[in-house]
N, CA, C and O atoms as CSV, one atom per row, in Angstrom:
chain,resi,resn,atom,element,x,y,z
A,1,UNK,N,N,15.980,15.365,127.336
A,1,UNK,CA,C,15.786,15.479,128.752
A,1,UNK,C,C,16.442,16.777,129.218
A,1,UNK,O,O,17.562,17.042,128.781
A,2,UNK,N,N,15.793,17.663,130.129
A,2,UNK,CA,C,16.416,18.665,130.679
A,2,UNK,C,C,17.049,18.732,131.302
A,2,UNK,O,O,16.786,18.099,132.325
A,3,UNK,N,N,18.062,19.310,131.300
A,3,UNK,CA,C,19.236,19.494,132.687
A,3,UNK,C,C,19.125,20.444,133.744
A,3,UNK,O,O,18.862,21.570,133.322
A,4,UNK,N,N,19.238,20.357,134.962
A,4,UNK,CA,C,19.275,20.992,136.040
A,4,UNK,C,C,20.019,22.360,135.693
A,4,UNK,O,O,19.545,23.404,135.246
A,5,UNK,N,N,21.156,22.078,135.990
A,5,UNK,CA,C,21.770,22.975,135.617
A,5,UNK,C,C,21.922,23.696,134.848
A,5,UNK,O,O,22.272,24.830,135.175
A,6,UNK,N,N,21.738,23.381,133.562
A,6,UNK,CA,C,21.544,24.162,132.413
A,6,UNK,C,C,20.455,24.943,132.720
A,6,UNK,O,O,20.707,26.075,132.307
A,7,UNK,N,N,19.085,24.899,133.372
A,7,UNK,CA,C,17.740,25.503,133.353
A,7,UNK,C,C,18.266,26.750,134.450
A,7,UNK,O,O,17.940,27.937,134.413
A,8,UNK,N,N,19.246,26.021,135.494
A,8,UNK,CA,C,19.544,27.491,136.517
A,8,UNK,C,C,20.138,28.231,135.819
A,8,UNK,O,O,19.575,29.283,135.520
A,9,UNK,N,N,21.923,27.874,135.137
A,9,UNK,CA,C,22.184,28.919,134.581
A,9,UNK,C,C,21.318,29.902,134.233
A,9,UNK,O,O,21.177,31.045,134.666
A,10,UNK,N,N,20.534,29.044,133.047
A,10,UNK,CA,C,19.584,30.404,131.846
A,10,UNK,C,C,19.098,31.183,132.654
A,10,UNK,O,O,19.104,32.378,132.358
A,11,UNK,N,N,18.587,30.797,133.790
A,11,UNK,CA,C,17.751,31.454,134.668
A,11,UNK,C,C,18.499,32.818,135.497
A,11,UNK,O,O,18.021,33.950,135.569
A,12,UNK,N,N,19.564,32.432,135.978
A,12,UNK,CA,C,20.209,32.974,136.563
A,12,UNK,C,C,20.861,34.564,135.834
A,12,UNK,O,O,20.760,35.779,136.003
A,13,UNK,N,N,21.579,33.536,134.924
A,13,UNK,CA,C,22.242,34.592,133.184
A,13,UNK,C,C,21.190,35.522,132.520
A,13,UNK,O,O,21.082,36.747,132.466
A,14,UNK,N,N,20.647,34.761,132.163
A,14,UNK,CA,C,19.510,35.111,130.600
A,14,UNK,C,C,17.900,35.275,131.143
A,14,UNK,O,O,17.201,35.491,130.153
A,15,UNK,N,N,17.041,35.243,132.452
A,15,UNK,CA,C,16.176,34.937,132.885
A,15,UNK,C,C,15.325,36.122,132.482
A,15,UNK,O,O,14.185,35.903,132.072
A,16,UNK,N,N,15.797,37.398,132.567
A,16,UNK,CA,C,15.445,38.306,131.843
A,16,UNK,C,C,14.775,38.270,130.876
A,16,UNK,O,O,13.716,38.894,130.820
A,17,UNK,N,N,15.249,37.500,129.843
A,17,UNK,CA,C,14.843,37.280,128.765
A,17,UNK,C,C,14.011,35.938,128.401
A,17,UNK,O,O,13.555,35.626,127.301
A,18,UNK,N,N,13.939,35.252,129.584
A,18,UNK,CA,C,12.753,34.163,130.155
A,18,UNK,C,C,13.549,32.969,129.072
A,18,UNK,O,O,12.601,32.534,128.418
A,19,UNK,N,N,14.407,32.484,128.745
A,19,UNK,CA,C,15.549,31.547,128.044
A,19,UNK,C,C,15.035,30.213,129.007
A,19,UNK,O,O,14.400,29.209,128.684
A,20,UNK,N,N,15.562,30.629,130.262
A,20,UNK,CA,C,14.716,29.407,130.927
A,20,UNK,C,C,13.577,28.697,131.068
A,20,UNK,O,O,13.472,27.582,131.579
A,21,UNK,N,N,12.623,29.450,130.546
A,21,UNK,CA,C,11.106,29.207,130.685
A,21,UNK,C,C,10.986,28.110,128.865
A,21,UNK,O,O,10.598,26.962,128.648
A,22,UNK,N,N,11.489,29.119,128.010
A,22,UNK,CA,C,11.512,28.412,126.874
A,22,UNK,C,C,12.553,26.845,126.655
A,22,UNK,O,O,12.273,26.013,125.792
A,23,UNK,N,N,13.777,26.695,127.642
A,23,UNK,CA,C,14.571,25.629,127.629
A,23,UNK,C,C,13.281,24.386,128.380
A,23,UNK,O,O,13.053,23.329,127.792
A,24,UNK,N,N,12.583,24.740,129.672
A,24,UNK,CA,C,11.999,24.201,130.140
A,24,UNK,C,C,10.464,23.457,129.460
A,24,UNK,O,O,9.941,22.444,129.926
A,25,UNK,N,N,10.090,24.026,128.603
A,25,UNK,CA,C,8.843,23.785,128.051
A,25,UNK,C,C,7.811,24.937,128.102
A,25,UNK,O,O,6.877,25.002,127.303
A,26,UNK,N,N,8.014,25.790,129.023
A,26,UNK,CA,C,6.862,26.583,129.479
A,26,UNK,C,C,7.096,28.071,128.709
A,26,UNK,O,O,7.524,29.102,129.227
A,27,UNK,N,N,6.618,27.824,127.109
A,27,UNK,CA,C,6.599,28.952,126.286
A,27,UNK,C,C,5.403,30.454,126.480
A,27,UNK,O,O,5.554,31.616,126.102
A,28,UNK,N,N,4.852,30.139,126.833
A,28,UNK,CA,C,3.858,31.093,127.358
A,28,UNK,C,C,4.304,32.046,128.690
A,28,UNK,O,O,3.980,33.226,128.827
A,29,UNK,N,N,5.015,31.362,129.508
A,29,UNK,CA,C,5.760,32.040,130.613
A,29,UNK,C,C,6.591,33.238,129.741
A,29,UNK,O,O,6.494,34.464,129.696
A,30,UNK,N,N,7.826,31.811,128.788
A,30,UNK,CA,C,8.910,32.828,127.912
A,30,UNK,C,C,8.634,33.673,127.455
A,30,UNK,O,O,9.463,34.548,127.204
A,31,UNK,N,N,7.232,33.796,127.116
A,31,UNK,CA,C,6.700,35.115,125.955
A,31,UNK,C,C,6.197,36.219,127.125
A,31,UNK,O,O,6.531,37.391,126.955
A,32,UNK,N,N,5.587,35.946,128.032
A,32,UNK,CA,C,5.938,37.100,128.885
A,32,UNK,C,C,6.970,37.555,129.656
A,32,UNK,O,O,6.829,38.754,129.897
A,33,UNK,N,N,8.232,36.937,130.279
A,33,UNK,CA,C,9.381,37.488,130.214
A,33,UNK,C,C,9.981,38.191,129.220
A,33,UNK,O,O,10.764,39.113,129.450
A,34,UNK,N,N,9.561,37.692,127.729
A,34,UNK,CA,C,10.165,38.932,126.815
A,34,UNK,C,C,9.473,40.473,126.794
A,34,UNK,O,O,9.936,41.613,126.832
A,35,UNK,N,N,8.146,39.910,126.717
A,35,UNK,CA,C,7.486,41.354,127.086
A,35,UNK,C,C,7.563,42.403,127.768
A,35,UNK,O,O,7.390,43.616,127.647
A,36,UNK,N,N,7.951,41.441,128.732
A,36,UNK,CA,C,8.235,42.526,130.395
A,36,UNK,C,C,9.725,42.765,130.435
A,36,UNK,O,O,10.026,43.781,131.061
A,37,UNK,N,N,10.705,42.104,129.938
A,37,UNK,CA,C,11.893,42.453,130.078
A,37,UNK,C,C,12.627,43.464,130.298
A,37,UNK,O,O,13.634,43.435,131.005
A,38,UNK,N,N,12.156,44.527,129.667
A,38,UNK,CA,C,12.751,45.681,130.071
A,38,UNK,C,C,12.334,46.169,131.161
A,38,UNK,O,O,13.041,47.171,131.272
A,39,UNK,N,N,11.273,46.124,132.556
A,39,UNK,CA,C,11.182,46.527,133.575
A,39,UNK,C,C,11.938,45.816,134.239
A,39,UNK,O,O,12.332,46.598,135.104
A,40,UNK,N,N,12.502,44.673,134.460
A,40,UNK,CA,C,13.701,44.277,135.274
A,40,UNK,C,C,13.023,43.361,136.192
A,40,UNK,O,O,13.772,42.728,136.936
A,41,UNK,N,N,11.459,43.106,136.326
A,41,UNK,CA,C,11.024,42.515,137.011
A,41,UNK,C,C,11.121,40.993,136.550
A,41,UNK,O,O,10.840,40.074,137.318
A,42,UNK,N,N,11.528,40.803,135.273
A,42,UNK,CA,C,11.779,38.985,134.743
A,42,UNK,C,C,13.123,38.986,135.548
A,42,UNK,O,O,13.062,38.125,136.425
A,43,UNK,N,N,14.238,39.614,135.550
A,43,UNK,CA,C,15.532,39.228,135.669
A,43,UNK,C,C,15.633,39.312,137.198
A,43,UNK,O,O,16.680,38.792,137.583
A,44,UNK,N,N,14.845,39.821,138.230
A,44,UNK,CA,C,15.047,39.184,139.579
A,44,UNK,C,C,13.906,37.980,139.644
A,44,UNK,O,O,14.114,37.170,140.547
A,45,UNK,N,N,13.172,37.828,139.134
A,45,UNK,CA,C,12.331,36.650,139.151
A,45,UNK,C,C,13.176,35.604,138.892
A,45,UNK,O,O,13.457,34.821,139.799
A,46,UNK,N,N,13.807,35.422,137.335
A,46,UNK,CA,C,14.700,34.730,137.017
A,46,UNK,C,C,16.006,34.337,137.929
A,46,UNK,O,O,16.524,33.220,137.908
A,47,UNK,N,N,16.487,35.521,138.796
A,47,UNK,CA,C,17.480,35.024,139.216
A,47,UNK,C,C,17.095,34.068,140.584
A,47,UNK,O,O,17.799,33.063,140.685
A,48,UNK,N,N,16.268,34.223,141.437
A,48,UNK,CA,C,15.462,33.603,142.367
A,48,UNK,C,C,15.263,32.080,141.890
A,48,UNK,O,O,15.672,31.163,142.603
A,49,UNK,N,N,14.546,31.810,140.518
A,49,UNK,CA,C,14.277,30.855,140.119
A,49,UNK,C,C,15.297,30.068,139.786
A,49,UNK,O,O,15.288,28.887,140.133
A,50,UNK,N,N,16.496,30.688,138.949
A,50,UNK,CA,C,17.722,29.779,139.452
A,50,UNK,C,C,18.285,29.230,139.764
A,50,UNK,O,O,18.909,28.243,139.376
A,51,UNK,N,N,18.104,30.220,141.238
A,51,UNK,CA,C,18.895,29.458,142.600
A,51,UNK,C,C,17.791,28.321,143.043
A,51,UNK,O,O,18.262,27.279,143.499
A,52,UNK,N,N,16.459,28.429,142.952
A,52,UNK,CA,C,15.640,27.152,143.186
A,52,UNK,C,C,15.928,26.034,142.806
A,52,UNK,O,O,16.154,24.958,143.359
A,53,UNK,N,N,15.887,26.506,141.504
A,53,UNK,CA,C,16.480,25.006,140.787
A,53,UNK,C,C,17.718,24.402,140.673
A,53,UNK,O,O,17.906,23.336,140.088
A,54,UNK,N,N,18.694,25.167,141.306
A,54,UNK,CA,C,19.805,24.493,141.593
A,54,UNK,C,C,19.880,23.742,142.907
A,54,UNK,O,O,20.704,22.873,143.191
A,55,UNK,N,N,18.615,24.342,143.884
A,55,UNK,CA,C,19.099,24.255,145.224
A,55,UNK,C,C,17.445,22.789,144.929
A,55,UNK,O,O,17.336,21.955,145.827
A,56,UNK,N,N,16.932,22.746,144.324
A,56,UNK,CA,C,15.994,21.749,144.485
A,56,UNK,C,C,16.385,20.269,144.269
A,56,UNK,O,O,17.304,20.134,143.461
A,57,UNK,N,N,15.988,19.339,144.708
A,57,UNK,CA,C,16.634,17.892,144.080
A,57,UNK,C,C,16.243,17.507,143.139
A,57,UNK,O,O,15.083,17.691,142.771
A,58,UNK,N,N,17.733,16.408,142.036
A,58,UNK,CA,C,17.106,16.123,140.898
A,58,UNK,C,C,15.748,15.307,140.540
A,58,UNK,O,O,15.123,15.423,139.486
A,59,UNK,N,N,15.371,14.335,141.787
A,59,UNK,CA,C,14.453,13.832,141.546
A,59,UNK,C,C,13.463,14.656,141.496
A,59,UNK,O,O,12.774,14.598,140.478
A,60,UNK,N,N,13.159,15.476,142.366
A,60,UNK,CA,C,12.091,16.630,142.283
A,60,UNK,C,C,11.763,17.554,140.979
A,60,UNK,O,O,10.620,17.782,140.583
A,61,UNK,N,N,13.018,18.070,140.351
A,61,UNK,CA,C,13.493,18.827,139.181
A,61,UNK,C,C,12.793,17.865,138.100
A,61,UNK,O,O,11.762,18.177,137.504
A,62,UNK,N,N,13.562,16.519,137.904
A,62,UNK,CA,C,12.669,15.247,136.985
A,62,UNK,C,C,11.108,15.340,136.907
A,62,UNK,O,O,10.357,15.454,135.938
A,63,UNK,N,N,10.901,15.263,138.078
A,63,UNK,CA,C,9.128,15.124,138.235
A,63,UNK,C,C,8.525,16.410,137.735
A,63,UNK,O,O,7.387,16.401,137.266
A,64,UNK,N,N,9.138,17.362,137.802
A,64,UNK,CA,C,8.559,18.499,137.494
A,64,UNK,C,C,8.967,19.109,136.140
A,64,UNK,O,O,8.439,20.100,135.635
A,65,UNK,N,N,10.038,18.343,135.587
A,65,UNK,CA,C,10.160,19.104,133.863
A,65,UNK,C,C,10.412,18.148,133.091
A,65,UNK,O,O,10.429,18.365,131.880
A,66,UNK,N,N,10.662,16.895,133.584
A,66,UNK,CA,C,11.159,15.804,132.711
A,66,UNK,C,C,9.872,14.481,133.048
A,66,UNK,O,O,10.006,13.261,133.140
A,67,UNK,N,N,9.010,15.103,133.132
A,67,UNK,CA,C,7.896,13.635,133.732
A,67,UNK,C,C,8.131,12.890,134.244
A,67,UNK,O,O,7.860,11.747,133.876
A,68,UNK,N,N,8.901,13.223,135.611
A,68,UNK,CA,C,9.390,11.843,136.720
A,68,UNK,C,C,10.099,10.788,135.611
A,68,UNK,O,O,9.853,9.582,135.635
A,69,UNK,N,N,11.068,11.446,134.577
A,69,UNK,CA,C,11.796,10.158,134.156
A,69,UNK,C,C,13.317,10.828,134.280
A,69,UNK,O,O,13.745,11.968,134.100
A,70,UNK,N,N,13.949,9.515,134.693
A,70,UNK,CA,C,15.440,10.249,135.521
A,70,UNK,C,C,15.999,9.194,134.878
A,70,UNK,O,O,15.559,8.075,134.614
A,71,UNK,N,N,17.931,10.181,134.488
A,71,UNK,CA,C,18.977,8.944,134.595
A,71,UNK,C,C,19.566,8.435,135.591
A,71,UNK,O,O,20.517,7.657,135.668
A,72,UNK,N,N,18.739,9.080,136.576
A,72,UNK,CA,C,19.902,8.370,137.612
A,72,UNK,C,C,18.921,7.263,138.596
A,72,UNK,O,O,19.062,7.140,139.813
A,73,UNK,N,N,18.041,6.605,137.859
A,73,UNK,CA,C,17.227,5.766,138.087
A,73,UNK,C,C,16.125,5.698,139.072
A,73,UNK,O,O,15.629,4.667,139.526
A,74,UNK,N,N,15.697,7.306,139.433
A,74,UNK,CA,C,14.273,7.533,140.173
A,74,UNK,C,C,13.215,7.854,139.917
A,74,UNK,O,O,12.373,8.156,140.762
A,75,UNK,N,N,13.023,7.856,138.574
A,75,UNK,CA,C,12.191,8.152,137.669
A,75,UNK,C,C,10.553,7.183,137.927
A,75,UNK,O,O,10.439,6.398,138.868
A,76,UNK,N,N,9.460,7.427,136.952
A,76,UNK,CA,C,8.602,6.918,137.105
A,76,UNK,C,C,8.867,5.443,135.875
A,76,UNK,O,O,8.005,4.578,136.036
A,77,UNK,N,N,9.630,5.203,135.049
A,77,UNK,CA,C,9.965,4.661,134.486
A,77,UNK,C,C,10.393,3.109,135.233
A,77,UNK,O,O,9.905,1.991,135.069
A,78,UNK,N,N,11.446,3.563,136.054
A,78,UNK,CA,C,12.015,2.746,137.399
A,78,UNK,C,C,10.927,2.089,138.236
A,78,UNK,O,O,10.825,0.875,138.415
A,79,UNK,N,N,10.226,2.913,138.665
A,79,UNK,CA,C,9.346,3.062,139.346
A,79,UNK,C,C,8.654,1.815,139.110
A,79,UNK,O,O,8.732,0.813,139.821
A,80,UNK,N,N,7.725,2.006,137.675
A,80,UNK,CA,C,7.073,0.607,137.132
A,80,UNK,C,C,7.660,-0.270,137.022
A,80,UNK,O,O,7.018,-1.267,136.692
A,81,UNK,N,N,8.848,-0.407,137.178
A,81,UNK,CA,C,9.474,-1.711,136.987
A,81,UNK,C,C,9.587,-2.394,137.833
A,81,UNK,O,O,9.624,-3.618,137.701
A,82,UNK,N,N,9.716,-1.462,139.513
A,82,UNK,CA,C,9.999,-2.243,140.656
A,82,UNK,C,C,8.983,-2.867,140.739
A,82,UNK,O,O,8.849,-4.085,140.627
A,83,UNK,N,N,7.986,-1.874,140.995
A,83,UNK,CA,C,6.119,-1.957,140.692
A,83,UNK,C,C,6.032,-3.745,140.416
A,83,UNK,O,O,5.654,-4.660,141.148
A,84,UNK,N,N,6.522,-3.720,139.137
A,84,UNK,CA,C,5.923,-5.289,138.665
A,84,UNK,C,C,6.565,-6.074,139.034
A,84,UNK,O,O,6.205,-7.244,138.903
A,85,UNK,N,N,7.976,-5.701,139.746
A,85,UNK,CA,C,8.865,-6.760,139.955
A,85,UNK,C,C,8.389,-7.506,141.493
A,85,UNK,O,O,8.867,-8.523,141.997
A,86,UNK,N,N,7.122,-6.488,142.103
A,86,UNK,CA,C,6.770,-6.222,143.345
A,86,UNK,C,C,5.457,-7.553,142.834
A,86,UNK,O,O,5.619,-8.625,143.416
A,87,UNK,N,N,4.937,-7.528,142.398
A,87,UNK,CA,C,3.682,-8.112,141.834
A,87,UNK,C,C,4.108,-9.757,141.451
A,87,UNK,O,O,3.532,-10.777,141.828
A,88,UNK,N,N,5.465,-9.615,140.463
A,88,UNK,CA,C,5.519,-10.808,140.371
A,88,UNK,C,C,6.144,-11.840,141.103
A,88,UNK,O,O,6.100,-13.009,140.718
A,89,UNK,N,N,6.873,-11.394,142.399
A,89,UNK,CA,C,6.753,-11.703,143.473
A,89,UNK,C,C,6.336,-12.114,144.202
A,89,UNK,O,O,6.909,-12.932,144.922
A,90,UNK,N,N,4.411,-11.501,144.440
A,90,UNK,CA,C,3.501,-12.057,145.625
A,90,UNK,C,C,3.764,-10.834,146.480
A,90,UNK,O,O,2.939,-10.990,147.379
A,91,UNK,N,N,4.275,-9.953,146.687
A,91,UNK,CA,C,4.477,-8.577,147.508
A,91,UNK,C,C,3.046,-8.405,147.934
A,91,UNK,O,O,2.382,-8.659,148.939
A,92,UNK,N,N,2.817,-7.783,146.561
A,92,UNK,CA,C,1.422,-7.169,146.101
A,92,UNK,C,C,0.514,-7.861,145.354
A,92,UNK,O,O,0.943,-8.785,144.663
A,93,UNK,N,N,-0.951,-7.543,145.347
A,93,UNK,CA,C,-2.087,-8.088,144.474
A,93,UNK,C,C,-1.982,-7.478,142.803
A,93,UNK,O,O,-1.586,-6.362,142.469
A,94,UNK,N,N,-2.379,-8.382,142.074
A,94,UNK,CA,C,-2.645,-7.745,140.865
A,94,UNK,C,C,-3.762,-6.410,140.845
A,94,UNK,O,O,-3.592,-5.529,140.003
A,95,UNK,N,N,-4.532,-6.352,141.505
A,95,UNK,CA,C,-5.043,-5.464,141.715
A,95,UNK,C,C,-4.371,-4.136,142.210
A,95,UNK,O,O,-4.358,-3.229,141.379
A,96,UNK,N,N,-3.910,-3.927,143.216
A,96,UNK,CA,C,-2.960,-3.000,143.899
A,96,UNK,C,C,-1.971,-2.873,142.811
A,96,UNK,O,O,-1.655,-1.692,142.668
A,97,UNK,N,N,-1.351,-3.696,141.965
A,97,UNK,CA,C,-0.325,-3.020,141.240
A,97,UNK,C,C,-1.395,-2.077,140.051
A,97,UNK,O,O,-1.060,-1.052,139.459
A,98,UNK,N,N,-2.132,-2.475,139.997
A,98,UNK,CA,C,-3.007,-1.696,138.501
A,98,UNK,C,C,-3.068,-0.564,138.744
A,98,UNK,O,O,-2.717,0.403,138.068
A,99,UNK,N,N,-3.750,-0.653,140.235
A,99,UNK,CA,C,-3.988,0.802,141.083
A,99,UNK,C,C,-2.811,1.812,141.383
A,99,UNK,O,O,-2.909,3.037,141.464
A,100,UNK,N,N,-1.874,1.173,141.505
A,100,UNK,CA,C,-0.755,1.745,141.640
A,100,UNK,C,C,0.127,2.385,140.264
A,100,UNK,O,O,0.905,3.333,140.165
A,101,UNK,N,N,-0.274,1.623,139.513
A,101,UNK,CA,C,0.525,1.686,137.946
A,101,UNK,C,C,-0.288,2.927,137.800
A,101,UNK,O,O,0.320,3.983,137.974
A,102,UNK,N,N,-1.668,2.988,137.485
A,102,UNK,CA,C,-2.440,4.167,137.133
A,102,UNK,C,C,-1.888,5.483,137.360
A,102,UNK,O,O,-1.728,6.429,136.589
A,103,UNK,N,N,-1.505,5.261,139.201
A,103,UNK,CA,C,-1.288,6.525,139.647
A,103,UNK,C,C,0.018,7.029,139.121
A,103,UNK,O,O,0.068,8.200,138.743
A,104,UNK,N,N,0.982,6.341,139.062
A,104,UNK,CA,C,2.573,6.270,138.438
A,104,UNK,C,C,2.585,6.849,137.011
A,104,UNK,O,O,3.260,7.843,136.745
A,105,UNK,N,N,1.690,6.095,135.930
A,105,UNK,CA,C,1.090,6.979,134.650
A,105,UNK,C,C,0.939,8.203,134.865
A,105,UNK,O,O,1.699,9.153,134.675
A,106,UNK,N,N,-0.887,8.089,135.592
A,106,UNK,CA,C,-0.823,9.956,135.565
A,106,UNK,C,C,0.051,11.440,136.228
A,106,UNK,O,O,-0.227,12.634,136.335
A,107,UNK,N,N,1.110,10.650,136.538
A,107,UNK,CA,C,2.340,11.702,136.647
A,107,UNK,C,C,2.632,11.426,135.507
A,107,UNK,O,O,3.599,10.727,135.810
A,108,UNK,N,N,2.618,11.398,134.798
A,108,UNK,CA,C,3.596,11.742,133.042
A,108,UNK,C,C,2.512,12.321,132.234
A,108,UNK,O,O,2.725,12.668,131.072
């Protein structure tokens, strides 16, 4: 699982050299930050991106590099669980939870 923080640092530090892009998953980004590196245009990109991701929330950060799955229990993981806990209840229809489960899946 990725860490927040760890992804700003790189970004911040090393972004230049697109470290962040490759910690994150997004190797194709990394390979053009190395390319371009020496015009200086990765390392203010990088440092911008950084501060985003430090300044963004973890749930948001999750959804976007870790497939909405979180430890700190906001994840899409969580999610399905309330989901069914919602269903077996009487909350919701079996139907509506399917519909709902689907959509919860295709975020991951």
């Amino acid at each position: 699982m990725r860490n927040r923080l760890v992804a700003g640092l790189l970004a911040i530090f090393l972004g230049c050299f697109g470290l962040h892009k490759f910690y994150l998953g997004k190797t194709g980004q990394g390979v053009l930050y190395l390319i371009f590196f020496w015009t200086g245009i990765p390392a203010f990109v990088g440092f911008i991106e950084g501060i985003v991701y430090l300044a963004m929330s973890q749930e948001a950060f999750d959804d976007r590099y870790n497939h909405g799955i979180s430890s700190n229990g906001s994840g899409v993981m969580n999610q399905l669980v309330r989901l069914k806990e919602l269903m077996d209840s009487g909350i919701i229809s079996p139907s509506e939870y399917e519909e709902r489960r689907q959509k919860l899946i295709s975020r991951i």
